[in-house]
C-alpha positions as CSV (number, residue, x, y, z in Angstrom):
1,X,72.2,-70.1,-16.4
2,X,69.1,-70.7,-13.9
3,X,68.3,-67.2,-11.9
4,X,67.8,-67.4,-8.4
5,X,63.8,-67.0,-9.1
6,X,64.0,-70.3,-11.0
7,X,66.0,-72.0,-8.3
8,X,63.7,-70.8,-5.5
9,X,60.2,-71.6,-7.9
10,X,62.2,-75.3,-8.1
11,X,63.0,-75.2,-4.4
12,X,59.1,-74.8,-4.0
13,X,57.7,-76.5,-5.9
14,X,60.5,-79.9,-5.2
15,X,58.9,-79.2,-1.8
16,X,55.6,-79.4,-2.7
17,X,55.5,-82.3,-4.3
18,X,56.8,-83.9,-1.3
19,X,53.8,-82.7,0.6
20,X,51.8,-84.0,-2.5
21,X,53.2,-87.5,-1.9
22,X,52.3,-87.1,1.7
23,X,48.4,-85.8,0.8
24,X,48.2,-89.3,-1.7
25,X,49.4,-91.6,1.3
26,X,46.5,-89.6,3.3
27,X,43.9,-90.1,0.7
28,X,45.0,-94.0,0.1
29,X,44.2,-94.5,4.0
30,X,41.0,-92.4,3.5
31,X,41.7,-89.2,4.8
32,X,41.1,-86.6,3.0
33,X,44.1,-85.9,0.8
34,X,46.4,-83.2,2.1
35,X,49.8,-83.3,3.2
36,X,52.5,-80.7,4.8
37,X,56.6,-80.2,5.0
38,X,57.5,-77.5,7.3
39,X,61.6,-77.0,7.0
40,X,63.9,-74.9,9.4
41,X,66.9,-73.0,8.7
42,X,69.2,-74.7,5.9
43,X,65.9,-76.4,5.0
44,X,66.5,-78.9,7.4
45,X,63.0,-81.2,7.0
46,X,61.3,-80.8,10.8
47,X,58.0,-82.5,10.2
48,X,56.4,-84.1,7.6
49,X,52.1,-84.9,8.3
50,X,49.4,-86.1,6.3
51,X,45.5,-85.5,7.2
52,X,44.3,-88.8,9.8
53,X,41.2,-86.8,11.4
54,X,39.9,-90.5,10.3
55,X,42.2,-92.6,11.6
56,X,42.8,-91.2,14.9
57,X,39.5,-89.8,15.2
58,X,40.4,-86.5,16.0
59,X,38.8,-83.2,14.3
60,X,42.2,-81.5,14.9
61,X,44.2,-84.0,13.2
62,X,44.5,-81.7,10.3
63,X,48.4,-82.1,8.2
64,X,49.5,-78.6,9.5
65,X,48.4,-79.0,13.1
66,X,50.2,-82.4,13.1
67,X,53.5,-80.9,11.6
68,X,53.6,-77.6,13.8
69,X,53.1,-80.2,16.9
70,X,56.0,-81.9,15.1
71,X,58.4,-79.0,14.3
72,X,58.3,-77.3,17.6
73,X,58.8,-80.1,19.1
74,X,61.9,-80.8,17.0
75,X,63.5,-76.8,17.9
76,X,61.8,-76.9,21.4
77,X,60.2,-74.1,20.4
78,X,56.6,-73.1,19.3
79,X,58.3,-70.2,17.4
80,X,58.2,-71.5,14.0
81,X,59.1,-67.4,13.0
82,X,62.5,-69.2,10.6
83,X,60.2,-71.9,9.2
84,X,58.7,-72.5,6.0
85,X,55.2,-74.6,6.3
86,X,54.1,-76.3,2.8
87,X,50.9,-77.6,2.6
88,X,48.9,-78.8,-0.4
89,X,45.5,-76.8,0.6
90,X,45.1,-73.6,1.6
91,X,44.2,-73.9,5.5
92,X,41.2,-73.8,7.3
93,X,40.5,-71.3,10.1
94,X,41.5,-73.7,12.8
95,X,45.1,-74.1,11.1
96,X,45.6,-70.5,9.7
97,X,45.3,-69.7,13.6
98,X,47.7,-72.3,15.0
99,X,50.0,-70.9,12.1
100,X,49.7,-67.4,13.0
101,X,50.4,-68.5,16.8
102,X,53.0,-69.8,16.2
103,X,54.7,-67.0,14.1
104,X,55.7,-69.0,11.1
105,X,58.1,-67.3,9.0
106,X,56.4,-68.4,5.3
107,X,53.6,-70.2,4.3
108,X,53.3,-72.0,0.7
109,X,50.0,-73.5,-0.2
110,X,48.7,-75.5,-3.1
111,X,45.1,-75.0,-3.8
112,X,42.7,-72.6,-2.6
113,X,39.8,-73.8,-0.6
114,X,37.1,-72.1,-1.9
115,X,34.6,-73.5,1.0
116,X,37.2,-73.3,4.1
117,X,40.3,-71.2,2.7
118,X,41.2,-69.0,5.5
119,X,44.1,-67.7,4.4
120,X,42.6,-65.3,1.0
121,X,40.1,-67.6,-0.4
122,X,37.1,-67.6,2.0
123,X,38.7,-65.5,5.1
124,X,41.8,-63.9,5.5
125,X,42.9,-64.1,9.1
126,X,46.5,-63.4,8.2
127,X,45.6,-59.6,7.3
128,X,42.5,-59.7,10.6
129,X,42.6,-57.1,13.0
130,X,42.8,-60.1,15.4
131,X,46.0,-61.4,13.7
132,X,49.2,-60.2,15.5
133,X,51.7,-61.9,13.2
134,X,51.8,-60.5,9.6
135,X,52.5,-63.6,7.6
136,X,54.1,-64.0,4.6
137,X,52.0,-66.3,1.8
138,X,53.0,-67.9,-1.5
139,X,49.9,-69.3,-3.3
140,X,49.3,-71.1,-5.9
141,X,52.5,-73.4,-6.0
142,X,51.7,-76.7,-8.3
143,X,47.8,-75.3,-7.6
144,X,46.9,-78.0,-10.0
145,X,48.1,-81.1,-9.4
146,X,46.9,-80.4,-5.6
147,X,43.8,-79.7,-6.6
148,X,43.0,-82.6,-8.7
149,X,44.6,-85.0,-6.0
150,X,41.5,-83.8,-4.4
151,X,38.5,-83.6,-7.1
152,X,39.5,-87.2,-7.3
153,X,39.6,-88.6,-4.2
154,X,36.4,-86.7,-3.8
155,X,35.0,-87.7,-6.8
156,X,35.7,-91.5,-5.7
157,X,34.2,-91.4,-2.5
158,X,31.3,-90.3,-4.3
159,X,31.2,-92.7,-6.6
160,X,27.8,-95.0,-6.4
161,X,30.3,-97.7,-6.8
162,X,32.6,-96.8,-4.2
163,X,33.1,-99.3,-1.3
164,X,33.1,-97.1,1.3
């Protein structure tokens, strides 16, 4: 018989890998690979984003901006306080802000960002004097996978031989 800790680690990570898909569809149309589900109550899906800073030429076209835009549009609310945000890279400071304005009830990252992490890795605005919203984090969810989604697409664009 599963325990509820294995059902809620499969809930995560079934989640995850959804944003996963979502952060390859990003890197296929040279973004840089990351991709975010945030779910409401009942885990009703209420946005779904990929990076497109590239296509739509916009520095704050980052996957959680677009899906917190998304989601409180949905609720017409920008509380997001019974939401869960997934997201395949730990977020920058520009995102861990929006997600801390807008009172998200849980946040589950993939990969730290050891450059930009501004959730633990780097900075930890969550725990900040300046932070006003004490935000619950779950780390490290299919950590892997998200992270060589990356070193890839990195390592391609890299690549003498890469068209681009």
């Amino acid at each position: 018989m599963a325990s509820p800790l294995d059902s809620t680690l499969q809930r995560h990570h079934h989640w995850m890998e959804r944003a996963l898909a979502l952060a390859a569809e990003a890197g296929e149309a040279g973004d840089v690979p990351v991709g975010a589900v945030i779910l409401g109550p009942g885990d009703e899906v209420l946005a779904e984003a990929a990076n497109r800073r590239q296509r739509d030429q916009d520095p704050t076209a980052h996957a959680e901006i677009l899906a917190l835009r998304q989601a409180s549009q949905r609720l017409g609310n920008w509380r997001l306080d019974r939401c869960t945000l997934y997201v395949t890279l730990e977020p920058c400071p520009m995102c861990a802000g929006a997600i801390l304005l807008s009172r998200l009830g849980l946040l589950v990252y993939g990969a730290d960002d050891l450059k930009a992490g501004a959730v633990r890795s780097v900075l930890n605005l969550p725990a900040s004097p300046c932070s006003n919203h004490r935000l619950p984090v779950l780390a490290g969810i299919l950590a892997e996978p998200c992270q060589e989604l990356l070193r890839g697409w990195f390592v391609q664009r890299r690549s003498p031989h890469s068209p681009d």
